[in-house]
C-alpha positions in Angstrom: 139.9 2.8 93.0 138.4 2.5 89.6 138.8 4.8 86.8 135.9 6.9 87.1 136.5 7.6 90.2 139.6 9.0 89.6 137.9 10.6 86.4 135.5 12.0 88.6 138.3 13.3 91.9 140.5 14.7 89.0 137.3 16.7 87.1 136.3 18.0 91.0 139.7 19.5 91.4 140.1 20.9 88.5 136.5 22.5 88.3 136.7 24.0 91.6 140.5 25.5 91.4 139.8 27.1 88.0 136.1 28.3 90.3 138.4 29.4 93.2 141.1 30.9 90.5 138.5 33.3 89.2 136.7 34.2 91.8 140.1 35.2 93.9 140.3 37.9 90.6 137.1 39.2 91.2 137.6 40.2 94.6 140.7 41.8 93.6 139.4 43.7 90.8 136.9 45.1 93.5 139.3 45.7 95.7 140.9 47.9 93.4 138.0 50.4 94.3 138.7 53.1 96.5 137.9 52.5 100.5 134.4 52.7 101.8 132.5 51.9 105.2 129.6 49.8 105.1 129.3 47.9 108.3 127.3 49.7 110.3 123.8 48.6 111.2 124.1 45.4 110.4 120.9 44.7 111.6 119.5 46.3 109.1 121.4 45.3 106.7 120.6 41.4 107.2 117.4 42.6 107.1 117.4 44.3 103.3 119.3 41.1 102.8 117.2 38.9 103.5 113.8 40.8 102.2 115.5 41.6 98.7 118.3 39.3 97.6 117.1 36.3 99.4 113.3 36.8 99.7 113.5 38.9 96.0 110.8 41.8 97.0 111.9 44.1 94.1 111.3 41.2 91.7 107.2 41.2 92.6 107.0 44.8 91.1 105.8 42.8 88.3 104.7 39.4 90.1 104.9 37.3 86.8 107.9 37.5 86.0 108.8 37.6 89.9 107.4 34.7 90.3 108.7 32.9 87.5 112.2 34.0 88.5 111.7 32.8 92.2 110.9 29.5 90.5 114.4 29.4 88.8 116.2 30.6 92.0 114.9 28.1 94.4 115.8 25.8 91.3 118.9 26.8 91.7 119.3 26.9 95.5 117.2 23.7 96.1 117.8 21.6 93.0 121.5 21.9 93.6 121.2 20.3 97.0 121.5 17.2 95.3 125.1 18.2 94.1 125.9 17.2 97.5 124.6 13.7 97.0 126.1 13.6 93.3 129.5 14.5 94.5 129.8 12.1 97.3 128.2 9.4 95.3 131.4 10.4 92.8 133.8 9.8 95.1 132.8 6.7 96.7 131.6 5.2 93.3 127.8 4.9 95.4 124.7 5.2 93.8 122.2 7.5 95.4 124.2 7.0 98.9 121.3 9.2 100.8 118.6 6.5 100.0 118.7 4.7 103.4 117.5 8.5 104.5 113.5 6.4 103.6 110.6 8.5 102.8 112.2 11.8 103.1 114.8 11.0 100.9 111.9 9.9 98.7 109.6 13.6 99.5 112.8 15.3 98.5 113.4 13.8 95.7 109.7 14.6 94.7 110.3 17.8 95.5 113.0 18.4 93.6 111.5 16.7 90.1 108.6 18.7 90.4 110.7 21.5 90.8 113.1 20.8 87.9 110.2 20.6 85.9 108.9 24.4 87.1 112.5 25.5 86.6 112.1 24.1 83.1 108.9 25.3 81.9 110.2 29.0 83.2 113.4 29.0 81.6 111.3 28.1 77.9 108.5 31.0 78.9 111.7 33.4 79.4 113.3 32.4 76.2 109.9 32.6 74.2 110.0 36.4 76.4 113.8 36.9 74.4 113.7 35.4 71.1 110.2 35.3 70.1 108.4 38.3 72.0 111.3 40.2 72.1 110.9 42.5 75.0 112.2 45.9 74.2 114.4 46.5 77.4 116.2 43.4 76.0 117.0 44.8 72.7 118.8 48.0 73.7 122.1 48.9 71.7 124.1 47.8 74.7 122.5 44.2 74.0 123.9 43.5 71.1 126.1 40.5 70.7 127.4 38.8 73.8 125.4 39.9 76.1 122.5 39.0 74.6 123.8 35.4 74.0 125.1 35.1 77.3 121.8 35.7 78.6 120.3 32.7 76.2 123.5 30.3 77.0 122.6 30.5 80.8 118.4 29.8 79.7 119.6 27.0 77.4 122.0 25.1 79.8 119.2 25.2 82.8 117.1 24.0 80.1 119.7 21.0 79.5 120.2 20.4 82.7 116.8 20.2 84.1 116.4 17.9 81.0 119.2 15.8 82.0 118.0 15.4 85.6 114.3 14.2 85.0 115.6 11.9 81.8 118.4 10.0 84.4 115.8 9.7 87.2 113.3 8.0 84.6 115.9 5.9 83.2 116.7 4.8 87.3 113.3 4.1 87.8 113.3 1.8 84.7 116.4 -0.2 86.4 114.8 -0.4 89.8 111.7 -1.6 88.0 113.5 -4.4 86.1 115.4 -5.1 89.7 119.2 -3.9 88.8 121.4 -4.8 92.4 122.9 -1.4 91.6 119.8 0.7 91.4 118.0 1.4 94.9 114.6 1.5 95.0 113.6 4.2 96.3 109.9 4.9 95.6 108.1 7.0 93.3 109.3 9.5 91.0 106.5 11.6 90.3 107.9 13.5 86.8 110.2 11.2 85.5 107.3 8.0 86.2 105.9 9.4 83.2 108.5 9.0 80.9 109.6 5.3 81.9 107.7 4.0 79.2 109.7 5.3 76.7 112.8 3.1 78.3 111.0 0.0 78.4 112.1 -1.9 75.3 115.5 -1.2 76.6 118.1 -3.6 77.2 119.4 -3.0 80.9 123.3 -2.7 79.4 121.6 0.3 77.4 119.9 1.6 80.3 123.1 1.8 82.6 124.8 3.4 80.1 122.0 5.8 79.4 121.5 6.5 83.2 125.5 7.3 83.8 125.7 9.0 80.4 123.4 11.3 81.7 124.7 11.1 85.4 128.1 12.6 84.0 126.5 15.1 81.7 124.5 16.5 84.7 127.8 16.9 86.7 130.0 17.7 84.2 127.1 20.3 83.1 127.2 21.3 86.9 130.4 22.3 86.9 131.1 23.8 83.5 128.1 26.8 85.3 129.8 27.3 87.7 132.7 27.8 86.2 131.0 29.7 83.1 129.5 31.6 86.6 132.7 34.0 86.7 132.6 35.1 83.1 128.5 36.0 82.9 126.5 38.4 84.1 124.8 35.4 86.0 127.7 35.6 88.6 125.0 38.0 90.6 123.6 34.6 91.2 126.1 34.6 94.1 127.1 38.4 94.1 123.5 39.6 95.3 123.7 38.6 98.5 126.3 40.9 99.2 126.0 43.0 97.2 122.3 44.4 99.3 124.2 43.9 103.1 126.2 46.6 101.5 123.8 48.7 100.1 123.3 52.3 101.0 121.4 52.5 103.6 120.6 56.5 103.8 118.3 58.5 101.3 118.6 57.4 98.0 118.9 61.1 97.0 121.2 62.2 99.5 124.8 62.4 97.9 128.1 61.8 99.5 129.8 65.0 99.9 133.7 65.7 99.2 135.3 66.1 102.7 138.1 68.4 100.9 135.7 70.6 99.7 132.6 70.4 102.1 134.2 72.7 104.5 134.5 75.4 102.0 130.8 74.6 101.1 129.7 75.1 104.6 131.4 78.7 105.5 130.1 79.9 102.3 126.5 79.3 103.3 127.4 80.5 106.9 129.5 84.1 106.4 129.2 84.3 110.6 131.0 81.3 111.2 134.5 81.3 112.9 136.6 79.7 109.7 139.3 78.9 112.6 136.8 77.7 115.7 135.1 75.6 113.2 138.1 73.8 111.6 137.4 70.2 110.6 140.6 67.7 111.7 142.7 67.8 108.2 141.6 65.5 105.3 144.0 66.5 102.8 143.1 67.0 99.0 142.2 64.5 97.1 144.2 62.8 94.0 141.3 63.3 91.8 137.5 65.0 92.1 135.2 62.8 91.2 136.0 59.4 89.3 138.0 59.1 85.6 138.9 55.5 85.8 137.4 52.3 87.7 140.2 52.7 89.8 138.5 56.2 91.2 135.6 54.7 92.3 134.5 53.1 95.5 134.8 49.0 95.9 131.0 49.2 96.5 130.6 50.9 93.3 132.5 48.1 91.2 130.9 45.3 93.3 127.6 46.8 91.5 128.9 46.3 88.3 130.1 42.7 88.8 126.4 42.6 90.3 124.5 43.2 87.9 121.9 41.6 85.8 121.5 43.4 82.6 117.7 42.8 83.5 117.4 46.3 81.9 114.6 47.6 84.6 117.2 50.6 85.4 116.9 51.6 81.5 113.3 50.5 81.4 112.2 53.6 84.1 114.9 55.8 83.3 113.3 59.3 81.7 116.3 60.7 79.6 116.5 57.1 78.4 112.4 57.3 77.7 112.8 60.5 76.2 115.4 59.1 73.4 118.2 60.3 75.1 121.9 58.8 75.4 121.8 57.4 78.9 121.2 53.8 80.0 121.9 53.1 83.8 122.5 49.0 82.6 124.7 50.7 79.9 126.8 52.7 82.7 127.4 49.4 85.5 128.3 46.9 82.0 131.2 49.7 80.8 132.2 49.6 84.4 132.5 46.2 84.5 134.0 46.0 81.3 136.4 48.6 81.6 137.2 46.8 84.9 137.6 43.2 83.3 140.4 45.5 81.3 141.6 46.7 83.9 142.3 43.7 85.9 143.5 41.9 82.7 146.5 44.7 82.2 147.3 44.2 85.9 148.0 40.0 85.3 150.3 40.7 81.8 152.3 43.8 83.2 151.6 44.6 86.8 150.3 46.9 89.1 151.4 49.7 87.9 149.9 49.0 84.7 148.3 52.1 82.7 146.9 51.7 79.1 146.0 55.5 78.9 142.6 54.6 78.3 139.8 55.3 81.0 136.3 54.6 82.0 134.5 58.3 81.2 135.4 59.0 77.2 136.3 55.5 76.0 133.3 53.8 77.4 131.0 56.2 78.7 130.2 59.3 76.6 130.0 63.1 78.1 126.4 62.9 76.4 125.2 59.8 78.5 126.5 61.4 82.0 125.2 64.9 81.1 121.6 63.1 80.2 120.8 62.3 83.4 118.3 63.9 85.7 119.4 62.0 89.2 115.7 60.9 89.9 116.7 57.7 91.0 114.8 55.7 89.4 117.4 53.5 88.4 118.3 52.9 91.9 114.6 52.3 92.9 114.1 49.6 90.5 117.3 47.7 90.3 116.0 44.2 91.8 119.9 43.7 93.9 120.0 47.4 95.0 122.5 48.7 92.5 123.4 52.3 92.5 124.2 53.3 88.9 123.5 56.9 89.4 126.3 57.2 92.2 128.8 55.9 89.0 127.5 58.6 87.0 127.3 61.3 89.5 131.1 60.5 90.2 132.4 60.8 86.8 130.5 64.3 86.3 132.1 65.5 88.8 135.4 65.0 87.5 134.1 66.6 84.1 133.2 69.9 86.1 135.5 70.1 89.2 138.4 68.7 87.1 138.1 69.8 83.3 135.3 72.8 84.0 132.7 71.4 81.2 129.7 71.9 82.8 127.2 72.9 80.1 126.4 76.9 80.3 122.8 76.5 82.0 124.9 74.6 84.4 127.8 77.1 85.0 125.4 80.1 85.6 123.5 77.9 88.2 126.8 77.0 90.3 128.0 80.5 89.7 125.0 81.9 91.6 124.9 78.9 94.1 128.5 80.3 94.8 128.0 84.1 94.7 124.3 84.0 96.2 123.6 80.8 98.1 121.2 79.5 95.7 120.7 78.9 92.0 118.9 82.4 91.1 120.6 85.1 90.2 120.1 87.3 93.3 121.9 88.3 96.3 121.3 87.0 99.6 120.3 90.7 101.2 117.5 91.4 98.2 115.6 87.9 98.6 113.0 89.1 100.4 112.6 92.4 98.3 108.8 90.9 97.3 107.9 90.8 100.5 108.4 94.8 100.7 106.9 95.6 97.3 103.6 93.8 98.3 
């Protein structure tokens, strides 16, 4: 076994353990959401799944950028299929060991230049879109700093990478054309043809070196994403999938109700009803109304923030955000995932029981931003992998009125009525249909 082989088995071990390593503390930060049932209809749910994380329906709403985004994805999905080849080829010390697979190993190939090259030409367009256009929704206060670099980092690497892949196949072709024992021949490559001539004053010494130079950087840049994956907001990459089987499948305006409370709810509207006949089985009160801390929210609702994208379409349609208000939907999902990430840290260094006194609502998310928002749902409608920022925000609010009564005062007199009347106006129940009589 020579040593880049065992270069190569040692870098594959470690890549994927550190991959594994933070991945496992994802799924536990998420599990450190509160229960919540979301496997029923699974029908359906493969369904959604398929139409908007895999198929990317939400993303046509505006079909350039859709489309140019389904270009990186199948990039993404497709391109990497070669890994496969990459990693075996690593560990045997082969060279392009699927080769004997003929003509379709030479159409896929092909395929996947021509692709690269999309994949790079859309990455540039989007970074000409960041930097040099500079699209509002991408320049929001929330923006600033890291996660606006992130977003380049992620552009730049596919950039490199892409790069790397059409540069090694056109240095390959060169060695094939000058008859290298190591270098298969196998057929045309339709990009990276055009660039031979740039390689052919080369000795062949320089060109192997130049062609596994760029073999390594391509794997080595392979697995520093994916291990850069965990720590970006590019993670939805493989979050999104599940992220819409477990979406909410019911009326985007229909809230969950508060089992503690719901019965209470329910005699008030009915005064007839038999309180004892019609006695729910015991649900016992809960520790908290409403949400303070990531911990008081639902799994689902902390997968969302892991999920997503800082695309910015939440804040783009959002009408308190329009109107110059506080709010930003993207704004509420990155705290959460932030404060999370916190979270989760604390729970490594001092364990489970860990408590920093700080919490989600106050020192990340403002009473101004939750009290801004109008619960139209657009946020919801126009996330592109079916996040629910509104349910975050709906949640905290109600621990800021159930919990610590600050409601503002239009507010108060509404669920004062609601609860003396059964209904927001400020009139009892037996004089509703007074109008009637006076016409």
């Amino acid at each position: 076994m020579n040593i880049s082989i065992i270069a190569f088995i040692v870098l594959l071990i470690v890549s994927l353990g550190l991959f594994a390593k933070n991945v496992r503390t994802i799924i536990r930060n998420i599990n450190l959401g509160k229960a919540l049932d979301r496997n029923d209809n699974k029908g359906e749910r493969f369904s959604l799944m398929a139409k908007v994380a895999f198929g990317q329906s939400k993303m046509q709403a505006r079909p350039v950028v859709g489309v140019l985004h389904f270009i990186v994805y199948a990039g993404f999905i497709i391109i990497n299929l070669e890994v496969l080849e990459i990693v075996l080829d690593g560990l045997l010390g082969t060279h392009r060991l699927f080769a004997p697979l003929g003509s379709l190993y030479t159409f896929l190939i092909s395929s996947f230049e021509i692709l690269a090259l999309l994949v790079l030409i859309a990455c540039v367009i989007f970074l000409i879109r960041r930097n040099v256009l500079r699209i509002k929704r991408f320049f929001n206060l929330e923006m600033d700093g890291w996660p606006r670099t992130d977003a380049n980092l992620i552009l730049i690497t596919e950039v490199l990478l892409m790069s790397a892949f059409i540069l090694m196949n056109a240095v390959d072709a060169q060695l094939q054309n000058i008859g290298n024992s190591h270098y298969t021949n196998v057929g045309d490559f339709p990009i990276s043809n055009l660039l031979v001539g740039m390689f052919s004053n080369a000795s062949e010494n320089s060109l192997v070196m130049m062609e596994r130079g760029l073999w390594w950087f391509h794997i080595i840049g392979i697995f520093a994403f994916l291990n850069y994956l965990p720590y970006s907001k590019h993670f939805h990459i493989l979050l999104a999938f599940p992220n819409v089987f477990y979406s909410k499948l019911t009326a985007k305006g229909q809230l969950t109700n508060m089992e503690a409370v719901k019965k209470e709810v329910e005699l008030m509207f009915d005064p007839n009803a038999d309180p004892y006949a019609a006695a729910p089985e015991p649900v016992g009160e809960p520790e908290r109304f409403g949400a303070k801390d990531v911990t008081d929210l639902t799994w689902k609702q902390l997968m969302d923030a892991y999920t997503c994208t800082e695309c910015g379409r939440c804040t783009d349609v959002c009408p308190a955000n329009i109107t110059g208000k506080a709010l930003s939907p993207r704004k509420i999902l990155m705290d959460t995932r932030d404060r999370l990430v916190e979270v989760g840290k604390g729970i490594d260094k001092n364990g489970k029981d860990f408590n920093d006194g700080k919490s989600l609502l106050r020192d990340y998310i403002t009473e101004e931003e939750l009290l801004a928002c109008t619960s139209c749902n657009a946020c919801t409608e126009a996330c592109p992998v079916n996040n629910d920022p509104l349910s975050v925000i709906v949640d905290l609010r109600r621990f800021l009125i159930m919990e610590e009564s600050k409601a503002p005062a239009e507010w108060t007199g509404m669920l004062t009525n609601i609860e003396n009347n059964g209904a927001p106006w400020q009139f009892a129940q037996a004089d509703r249909l007074k109008w009637k009589d006076e016409n």
